[in-house]
C-alpha positions as a Python dict, from the first residue, in 0.01 Angstrom:
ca = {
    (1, 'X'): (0, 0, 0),
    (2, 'X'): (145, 237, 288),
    (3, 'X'): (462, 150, 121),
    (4, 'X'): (753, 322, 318),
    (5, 'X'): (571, 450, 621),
    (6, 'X'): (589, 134, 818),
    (7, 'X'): (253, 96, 906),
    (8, 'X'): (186, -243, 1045),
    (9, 'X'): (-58, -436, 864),
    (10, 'X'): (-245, -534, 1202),
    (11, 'X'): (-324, -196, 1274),
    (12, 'X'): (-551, -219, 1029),
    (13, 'X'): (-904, -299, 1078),
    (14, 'X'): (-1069, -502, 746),
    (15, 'X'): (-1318, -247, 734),
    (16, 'X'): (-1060, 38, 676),
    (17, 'X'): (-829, -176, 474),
    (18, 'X'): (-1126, -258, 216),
    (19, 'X'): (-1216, 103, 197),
    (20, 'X'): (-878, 213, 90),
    (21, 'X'): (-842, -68, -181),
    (22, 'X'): (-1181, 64, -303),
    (23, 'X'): (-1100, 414, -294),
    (24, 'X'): (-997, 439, -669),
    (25, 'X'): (-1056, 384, -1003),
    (26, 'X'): (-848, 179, -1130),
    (27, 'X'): (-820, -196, -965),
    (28, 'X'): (-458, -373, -1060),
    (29, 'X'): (-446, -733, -970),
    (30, 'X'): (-287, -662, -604),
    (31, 'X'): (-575, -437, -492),
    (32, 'X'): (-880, -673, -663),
    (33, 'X'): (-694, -990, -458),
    (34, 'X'): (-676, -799, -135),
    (35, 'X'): (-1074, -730, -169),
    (36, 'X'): (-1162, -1069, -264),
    (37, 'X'): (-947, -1199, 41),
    (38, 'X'): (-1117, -981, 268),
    (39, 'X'): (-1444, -1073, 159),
    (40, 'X'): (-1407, -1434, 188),
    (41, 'X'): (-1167, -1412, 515),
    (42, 'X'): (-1275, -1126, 697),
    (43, 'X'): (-1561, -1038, 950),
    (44, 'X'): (-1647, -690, 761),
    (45, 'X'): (-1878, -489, 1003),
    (46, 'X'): (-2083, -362, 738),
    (47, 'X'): (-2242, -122, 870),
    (48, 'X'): (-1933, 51, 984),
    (49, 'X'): (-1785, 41, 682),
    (50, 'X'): (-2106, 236, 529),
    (51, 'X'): (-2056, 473, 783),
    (52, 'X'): (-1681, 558, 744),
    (53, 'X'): (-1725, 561, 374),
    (54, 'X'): (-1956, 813, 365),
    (55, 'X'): (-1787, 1025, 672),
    (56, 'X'): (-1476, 1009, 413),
    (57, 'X'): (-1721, 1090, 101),
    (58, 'X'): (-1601, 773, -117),
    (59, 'X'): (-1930, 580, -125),
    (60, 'X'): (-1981, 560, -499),
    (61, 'X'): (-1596, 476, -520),
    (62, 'X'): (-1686, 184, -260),
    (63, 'X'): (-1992, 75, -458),
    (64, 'X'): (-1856, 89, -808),
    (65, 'X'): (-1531, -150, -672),
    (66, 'X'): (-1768, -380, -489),
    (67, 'X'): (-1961, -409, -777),
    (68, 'X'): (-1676, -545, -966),
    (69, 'X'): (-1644, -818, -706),
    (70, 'X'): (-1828, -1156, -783),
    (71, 'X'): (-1866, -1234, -407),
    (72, 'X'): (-2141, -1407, -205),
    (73, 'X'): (-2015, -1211, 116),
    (74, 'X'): (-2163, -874, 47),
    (75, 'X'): (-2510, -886, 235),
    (76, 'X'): (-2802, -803, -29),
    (77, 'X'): (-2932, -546, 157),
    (78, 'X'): (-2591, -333, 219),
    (79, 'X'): (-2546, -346, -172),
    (80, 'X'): (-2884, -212, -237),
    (81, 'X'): (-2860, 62, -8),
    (82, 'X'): (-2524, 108, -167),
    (83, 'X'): (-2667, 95, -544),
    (84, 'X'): (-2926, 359, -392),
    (85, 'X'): (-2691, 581, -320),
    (86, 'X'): (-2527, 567, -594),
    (87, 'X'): (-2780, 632, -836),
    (88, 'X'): (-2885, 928, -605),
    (89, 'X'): (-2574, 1057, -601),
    (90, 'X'): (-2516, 1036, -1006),
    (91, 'X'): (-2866, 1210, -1030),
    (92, 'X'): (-2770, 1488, -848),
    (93, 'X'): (-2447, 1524, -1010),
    (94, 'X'): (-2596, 1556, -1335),
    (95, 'X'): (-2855, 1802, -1205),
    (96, 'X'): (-2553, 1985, -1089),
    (97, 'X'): (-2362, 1973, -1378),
    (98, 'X'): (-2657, 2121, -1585),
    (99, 'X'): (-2700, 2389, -1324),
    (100, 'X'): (-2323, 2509, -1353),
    (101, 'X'): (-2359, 2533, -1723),
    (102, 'X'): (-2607, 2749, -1630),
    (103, 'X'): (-2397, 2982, -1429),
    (104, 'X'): (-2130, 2982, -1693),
    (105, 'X'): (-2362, 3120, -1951),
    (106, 'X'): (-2439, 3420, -1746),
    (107, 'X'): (-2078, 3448, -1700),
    (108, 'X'): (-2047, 3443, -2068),
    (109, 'X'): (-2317, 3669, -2135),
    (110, 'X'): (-2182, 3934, -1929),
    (111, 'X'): (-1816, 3863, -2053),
    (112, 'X'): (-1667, 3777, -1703),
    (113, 'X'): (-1352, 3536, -1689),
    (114, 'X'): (-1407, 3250, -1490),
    (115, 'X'): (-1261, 2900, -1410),
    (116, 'X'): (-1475, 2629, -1252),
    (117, 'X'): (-1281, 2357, -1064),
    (118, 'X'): (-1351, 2066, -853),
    (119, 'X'): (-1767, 1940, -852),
    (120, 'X'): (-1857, 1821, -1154),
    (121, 'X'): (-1564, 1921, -1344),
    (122, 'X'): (-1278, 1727, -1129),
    (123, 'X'): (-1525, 1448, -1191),
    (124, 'X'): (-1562, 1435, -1547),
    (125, 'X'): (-1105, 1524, -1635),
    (126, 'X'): (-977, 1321, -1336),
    (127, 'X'): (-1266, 1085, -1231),
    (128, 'X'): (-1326, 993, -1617),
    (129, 'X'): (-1710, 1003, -1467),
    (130, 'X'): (-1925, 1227, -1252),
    (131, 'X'): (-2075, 932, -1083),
    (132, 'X'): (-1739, 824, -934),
    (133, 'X'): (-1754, 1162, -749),
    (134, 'X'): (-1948, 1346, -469),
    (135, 'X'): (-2007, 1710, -419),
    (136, 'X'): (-2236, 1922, -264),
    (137, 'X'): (-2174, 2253, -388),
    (138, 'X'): (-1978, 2465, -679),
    (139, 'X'): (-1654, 2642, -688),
    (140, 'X'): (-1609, 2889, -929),
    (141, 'X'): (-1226, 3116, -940),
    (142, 'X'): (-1267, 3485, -1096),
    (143, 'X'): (-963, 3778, -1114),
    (144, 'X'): (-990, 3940, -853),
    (145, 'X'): (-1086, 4285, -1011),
    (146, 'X'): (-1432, 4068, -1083),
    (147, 'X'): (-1475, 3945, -724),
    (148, 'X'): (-1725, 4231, -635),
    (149, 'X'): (-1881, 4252, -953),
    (150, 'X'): (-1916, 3917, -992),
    (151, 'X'): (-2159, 3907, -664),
    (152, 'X'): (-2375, 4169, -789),
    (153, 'X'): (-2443, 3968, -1086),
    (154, 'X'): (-2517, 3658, -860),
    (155, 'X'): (-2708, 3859, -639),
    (156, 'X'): (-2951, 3979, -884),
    (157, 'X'): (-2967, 3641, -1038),
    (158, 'X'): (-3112, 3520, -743),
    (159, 'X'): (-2843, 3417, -506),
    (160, 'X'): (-2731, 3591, -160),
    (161, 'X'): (-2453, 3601, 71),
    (162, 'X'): (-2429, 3304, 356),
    (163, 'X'): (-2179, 3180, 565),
    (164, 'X'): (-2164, 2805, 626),
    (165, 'X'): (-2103, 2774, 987),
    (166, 'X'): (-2448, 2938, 1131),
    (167, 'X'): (-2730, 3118, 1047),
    (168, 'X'): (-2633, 3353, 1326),
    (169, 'X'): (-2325, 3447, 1104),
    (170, 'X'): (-2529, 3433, 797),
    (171, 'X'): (-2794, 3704, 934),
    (172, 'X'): (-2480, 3923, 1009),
    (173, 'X'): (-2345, 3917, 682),
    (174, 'X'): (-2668, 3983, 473),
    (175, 'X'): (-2751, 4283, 728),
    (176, 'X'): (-2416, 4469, 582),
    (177, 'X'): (-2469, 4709, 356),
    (178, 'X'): (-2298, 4770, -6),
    (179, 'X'): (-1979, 4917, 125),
    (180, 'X'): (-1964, 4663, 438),
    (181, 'X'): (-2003, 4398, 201),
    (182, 'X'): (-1731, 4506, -1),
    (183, 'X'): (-1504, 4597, 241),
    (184, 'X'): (-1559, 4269, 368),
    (185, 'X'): (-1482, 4102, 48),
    (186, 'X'): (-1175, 4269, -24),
    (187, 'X'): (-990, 4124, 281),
    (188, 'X'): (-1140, 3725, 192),
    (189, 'X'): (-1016, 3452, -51),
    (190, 'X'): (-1369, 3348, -103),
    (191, 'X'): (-1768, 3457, -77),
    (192, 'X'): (-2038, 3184, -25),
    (193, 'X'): (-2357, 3229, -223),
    (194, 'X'): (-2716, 3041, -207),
    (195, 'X'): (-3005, 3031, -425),
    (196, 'X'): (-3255, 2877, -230),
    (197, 'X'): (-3487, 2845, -504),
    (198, 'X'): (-3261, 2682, -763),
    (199, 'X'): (-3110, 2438, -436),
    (200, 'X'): (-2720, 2500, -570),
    (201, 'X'): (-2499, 2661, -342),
    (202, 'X'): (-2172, 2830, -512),
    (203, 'X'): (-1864, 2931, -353),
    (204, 'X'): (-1670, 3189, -567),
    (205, 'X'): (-1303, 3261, -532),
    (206, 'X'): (-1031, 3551, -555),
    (207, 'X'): (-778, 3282, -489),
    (208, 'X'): (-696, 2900, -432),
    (209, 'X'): (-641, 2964, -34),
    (210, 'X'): (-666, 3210, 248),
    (211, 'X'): (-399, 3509, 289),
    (212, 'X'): (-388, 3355, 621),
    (213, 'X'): (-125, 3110, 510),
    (214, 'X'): (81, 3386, 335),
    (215, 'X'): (143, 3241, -3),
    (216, 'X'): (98, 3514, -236),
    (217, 'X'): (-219, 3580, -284),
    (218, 'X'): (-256, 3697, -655),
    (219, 'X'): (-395, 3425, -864),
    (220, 'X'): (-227, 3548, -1142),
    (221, 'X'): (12, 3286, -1162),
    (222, 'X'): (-328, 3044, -1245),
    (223, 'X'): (-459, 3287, -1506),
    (224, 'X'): (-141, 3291, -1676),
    (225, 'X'): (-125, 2903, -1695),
    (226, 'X'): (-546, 2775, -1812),
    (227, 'X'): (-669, 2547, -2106),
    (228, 'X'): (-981, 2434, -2258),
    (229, 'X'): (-1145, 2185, -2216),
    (230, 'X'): (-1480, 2060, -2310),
    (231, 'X'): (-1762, 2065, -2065),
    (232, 'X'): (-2115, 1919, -2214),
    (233, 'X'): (-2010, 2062, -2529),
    (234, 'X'): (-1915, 2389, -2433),
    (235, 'X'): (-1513, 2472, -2412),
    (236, 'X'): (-1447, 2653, -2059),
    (237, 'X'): (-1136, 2737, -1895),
    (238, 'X'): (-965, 2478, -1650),
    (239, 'X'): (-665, 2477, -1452),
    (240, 'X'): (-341, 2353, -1641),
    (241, 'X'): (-233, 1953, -1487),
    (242, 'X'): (63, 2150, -1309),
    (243, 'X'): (-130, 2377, -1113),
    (244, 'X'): (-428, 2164, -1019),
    (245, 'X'): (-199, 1946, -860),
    (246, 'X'): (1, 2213, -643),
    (247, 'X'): (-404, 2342, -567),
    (248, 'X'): (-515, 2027, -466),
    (249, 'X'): (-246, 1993, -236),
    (250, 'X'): (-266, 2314, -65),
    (251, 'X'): (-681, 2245, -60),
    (252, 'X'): (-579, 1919, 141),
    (253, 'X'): (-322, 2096, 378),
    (254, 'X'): (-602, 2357, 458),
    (255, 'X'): (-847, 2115, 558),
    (256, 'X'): (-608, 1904, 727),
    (257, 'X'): (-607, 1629, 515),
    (258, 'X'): (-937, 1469, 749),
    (259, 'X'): (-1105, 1334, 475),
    (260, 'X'): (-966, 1052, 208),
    (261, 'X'): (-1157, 1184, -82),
    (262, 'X'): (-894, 1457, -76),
    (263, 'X'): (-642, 1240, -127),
    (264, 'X'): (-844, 1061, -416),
    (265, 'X'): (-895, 1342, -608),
    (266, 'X'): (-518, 1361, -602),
    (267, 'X'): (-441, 1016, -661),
    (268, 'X'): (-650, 1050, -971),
    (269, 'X'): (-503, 1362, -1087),
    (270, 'X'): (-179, 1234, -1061),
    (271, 'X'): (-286, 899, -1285),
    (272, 'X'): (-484, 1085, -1523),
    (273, 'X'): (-217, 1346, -1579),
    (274, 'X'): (124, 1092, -1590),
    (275, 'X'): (276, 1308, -1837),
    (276, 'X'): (316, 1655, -1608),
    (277, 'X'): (590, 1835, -1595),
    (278, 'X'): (754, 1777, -1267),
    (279, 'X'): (1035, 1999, -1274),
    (280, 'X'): (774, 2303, -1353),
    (281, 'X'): (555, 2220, -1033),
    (282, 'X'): (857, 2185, -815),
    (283, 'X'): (1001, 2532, -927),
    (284, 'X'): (615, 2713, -911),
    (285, 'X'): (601, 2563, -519),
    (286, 'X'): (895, 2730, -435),
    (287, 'X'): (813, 3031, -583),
    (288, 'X'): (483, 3002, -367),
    (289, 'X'): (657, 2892, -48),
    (290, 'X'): (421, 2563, -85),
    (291, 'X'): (672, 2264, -134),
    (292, 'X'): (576, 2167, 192),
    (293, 'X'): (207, 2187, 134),
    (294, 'X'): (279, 1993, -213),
    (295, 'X'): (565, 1705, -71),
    (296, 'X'): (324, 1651, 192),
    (297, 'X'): (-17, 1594, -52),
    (298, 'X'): (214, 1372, -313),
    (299, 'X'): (341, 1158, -28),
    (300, 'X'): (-8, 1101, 108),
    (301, 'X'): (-127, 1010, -238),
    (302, 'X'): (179, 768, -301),
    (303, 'X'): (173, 613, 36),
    (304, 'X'): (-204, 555, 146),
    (305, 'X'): (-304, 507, -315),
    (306, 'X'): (-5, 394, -435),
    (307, 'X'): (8, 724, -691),
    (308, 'X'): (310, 699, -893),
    (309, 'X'): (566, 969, -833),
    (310, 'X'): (927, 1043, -1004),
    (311, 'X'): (1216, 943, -854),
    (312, 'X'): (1324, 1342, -741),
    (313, 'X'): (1028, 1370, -588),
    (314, 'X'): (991, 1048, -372),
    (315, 'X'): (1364, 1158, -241),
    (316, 'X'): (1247, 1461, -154),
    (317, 'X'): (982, 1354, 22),
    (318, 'X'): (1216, 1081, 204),
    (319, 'X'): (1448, 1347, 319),
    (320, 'X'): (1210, 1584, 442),
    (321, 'X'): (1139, 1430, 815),
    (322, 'X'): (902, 1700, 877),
    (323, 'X'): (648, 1563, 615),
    (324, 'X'): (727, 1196, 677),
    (325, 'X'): (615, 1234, 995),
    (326, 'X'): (297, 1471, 921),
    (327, 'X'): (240, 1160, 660),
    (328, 'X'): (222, 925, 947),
    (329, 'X'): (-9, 1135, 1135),
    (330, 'X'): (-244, 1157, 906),
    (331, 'X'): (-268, 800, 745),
    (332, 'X'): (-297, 712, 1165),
    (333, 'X'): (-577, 936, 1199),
    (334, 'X'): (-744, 823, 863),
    (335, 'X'): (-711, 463, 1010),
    (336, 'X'): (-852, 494, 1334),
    (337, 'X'): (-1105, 238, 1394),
    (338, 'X'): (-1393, 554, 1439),
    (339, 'X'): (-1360, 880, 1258),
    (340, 'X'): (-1316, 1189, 1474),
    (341, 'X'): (-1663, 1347, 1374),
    (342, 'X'): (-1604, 1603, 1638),
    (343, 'X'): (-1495, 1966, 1557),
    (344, 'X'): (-1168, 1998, 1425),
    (345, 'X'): (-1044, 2264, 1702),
    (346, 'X'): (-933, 2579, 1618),
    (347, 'X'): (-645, 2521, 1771),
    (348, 'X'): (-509, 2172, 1653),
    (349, 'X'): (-568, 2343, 1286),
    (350, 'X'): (-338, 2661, 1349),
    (351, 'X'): (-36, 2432, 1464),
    (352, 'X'): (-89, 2191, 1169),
    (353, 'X'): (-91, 2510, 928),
    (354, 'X'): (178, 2630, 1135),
    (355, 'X'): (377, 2326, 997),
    (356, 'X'): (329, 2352, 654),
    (357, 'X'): (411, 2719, 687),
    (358, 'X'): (791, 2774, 539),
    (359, 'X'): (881, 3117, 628),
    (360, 'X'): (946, 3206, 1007),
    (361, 'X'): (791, 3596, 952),
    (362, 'X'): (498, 3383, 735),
    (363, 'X'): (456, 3190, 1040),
    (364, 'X'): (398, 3552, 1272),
    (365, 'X'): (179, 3674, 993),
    (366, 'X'): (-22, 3348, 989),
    (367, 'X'): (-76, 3344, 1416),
    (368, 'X'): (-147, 3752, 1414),
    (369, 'X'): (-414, 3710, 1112),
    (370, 'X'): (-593, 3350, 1299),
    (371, 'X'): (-587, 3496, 1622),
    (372, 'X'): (-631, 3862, 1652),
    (373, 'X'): (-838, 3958, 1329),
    (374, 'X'): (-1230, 3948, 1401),
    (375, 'X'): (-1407, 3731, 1185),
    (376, 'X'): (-1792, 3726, 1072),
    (377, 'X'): (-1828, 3455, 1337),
    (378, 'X'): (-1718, 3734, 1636),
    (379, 'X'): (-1870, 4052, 1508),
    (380, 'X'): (-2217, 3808, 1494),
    (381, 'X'): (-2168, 3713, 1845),
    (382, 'X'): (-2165, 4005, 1974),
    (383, 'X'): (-2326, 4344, 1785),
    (384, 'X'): (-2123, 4683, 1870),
    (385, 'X'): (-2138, 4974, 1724),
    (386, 'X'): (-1867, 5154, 1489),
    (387, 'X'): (-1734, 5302, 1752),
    (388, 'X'): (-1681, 5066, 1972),
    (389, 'X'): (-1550, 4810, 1657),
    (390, 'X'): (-1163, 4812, 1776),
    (391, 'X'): (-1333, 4604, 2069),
    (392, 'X'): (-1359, 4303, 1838),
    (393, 'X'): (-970, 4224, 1868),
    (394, 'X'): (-1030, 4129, 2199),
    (395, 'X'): (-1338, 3952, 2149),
    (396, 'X'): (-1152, 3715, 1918),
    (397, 'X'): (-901, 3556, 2089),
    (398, 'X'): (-1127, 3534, 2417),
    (399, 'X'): (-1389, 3350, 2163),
    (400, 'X'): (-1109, 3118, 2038),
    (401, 'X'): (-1045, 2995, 2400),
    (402, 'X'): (-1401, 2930, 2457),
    (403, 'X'): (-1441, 2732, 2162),
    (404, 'X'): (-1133, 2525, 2223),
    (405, 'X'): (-1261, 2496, 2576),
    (406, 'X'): (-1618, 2345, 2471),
    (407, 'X'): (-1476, 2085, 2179),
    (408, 'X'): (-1184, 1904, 2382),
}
């Protein structure tokens, strides 16, 4: 474990050490001995450990390990609040599984292409169970030509627009009219939708990440490349093994890689699918200008989960200091004895993107379209009217100081 990146043991605390061994699906004989040493050796602050697995969102993965483990040294009481959530957790799953199938259908009925991906369905292909999983919401990826029509449909099926920073922002966005609305969609990756009544919150897709980072931002090179699979009986359309892994990676770069059950769902990906085609993924990343998005995910994967890579790869990740080091800076801040559960700043995210950004001109594109273009989160702070609109690209960069200013 944390192989090449010299990591010192001792920097370690138990707590995060166990987590990490139980952060998988698989146990080999190395990773069940490690457990069953800490167990019987180590002081494990329980309660910490509860609280770092779920601020990573790994508890069932923790539970299901522990389980395994025929130790005296788990307190009763931490396993049964463990077991609790678990079965809550698989209960909800299933009720969200069922309520996705249910979505599909009306996709079906009204003959609208459309890929589900992570929730339920990264549990079920790469998981091998939805219980070994947690997810809160749904992500659905239509062609883009369907984005607008696609939240009509929703929209009179009971969902409506929100945005999941404030309600502030979400008030704004419901008070736009048709043609706000879709001018607003044209220019985003991604709607949010609620339906309060039915409790399932869906986020449907144009594309797998934000123009911002100036990969191309067709999805046509997903559509081109699906398979079936079967999903409670029913075949849908899934990503093909090469592309979920490139997607998964640049998911994981966007969020800044703060959370290890982004680099489980990886990990698994990469030991469910062992027979990829590695050569194809490395070729489609540099057509995308995301080899450093993908080195970066792989390494994490191999490093912190021990995910088994091919040899080209793992020497392109060694001779690529830029990502060894970003590897190292994120397995440090995944290993801090207390989670940052502060705001990641706005700031500290645009020079980590900045990073994994190839292209100098990409680079320029990425700062101008983060920093100057008004979001839903400025033109809710402050109302003006159309006239006045061309005021918002000042409001944005003086709101991006302020926030920066109130979360250090």
């Amino acid at each position: 474990m944390l192989k090449t990146i010299h990591l010192q043991q001792n920097t370690l605390t138990p707590e995060i050490e166990l987590l990490i061994c139980c952060s998988r699906t698989y146990l080999d004989e190395k990773s069940s001995i490690t457990i069953q040493t800490l167990l019987q050796q180590a002081q494990i602050n329980w309660q910490y450990l509860i609280e770092i697995a779920a601020y990573h969102k790994v508890l069932s993965l923790l539970f299901i390990n522990l389980s395994k483990i025929d130790s005296q040294s788990i307190p009763s009481n931490i396993f049964s609040s463990l077991q609790k959530y678990y079965y809550i957790n698989t209960q909800n799953s299933l009720l969200m599984a069922i309520k996705l199938l249910n979505i599909l259908n009306i996709f079906a009925e009204y003959d609208i292409p459309v890929i589900p991906f992570k929730g339920p369905i990264l549990a079920i292909t790469a998981y091998g169970d939805i219980s070994r999983r947690s997810f809160g919401d749904l992500d659905l990826l239509v062609h883009r030509e369907d984005f607008i029509k696609t939240k009509q449909l929703l929209m009179d099926k009971g969902f409506e627009p929100y945005a999941d920073s404030s309600e502030q922002e979400a008030a704004y966005l419901k008070s736009l009219n048709i043609l706000d609305q879709e001018a607003y969609l044209r220019s985003h990756w991604e709607l949010h939708l609620i339906n309060r009544q039915e409790q399932v919150t869906l986020d449907v897709h144009q594309g797998v990440l934000s123009k911002k980072f100036s990969v191309p931002y067709s999805s046509e090179w997903i559509w081109e490349d699906t398979k079936l699979i079967s999903f409670t009986g029913k075949q849908i359309l899934s990503f093909s093994a090469e592309n979920l892994i490139i997607i998964l990676c640049s998911q994981g770069g966007k969020d800044c890689w703060l959370w290890l059950n982004r680099i489980c769902d990886l990990a698994e990906v990469l030991r469910t699918y062992a027979d990829v085609n590695w050569e194809k993924i490395w070729q489609l990343a540099i057509k995308l200008k995301m080899t450093r998005m993908l080195l970066l995910g792989l390494s994490l994967a191999h490093h912190v989960l021990d995910a088994q890579l091919p040899e080209f790869i793992l020497q392109k990740i060694e001779g690529n200091s830029l990502v060894k080091n970003l590897t190292l800076e994120i397995i440090i801040q995944l290993t801090c004895n207390l989670p940052n559960t502060a705001p990641q700043s706005q700031l500290k995210s645009i020079l980590f993107h900045l990073k994994l950004i190839e292209n100098p001109w990409d680079k320029i594109t990425y700062c101008y379209e983060q920093i100057m273009v008004p979001t839903i989160a400025d033109k809710s702070f402050i109302r003006l009217p159309k006239a006045l609109s061309f005021l918002y690209y000042f409001v944005r960069p003086v709101r991006m100081i302020f926030f920066n200013q109130n979360i250090k």
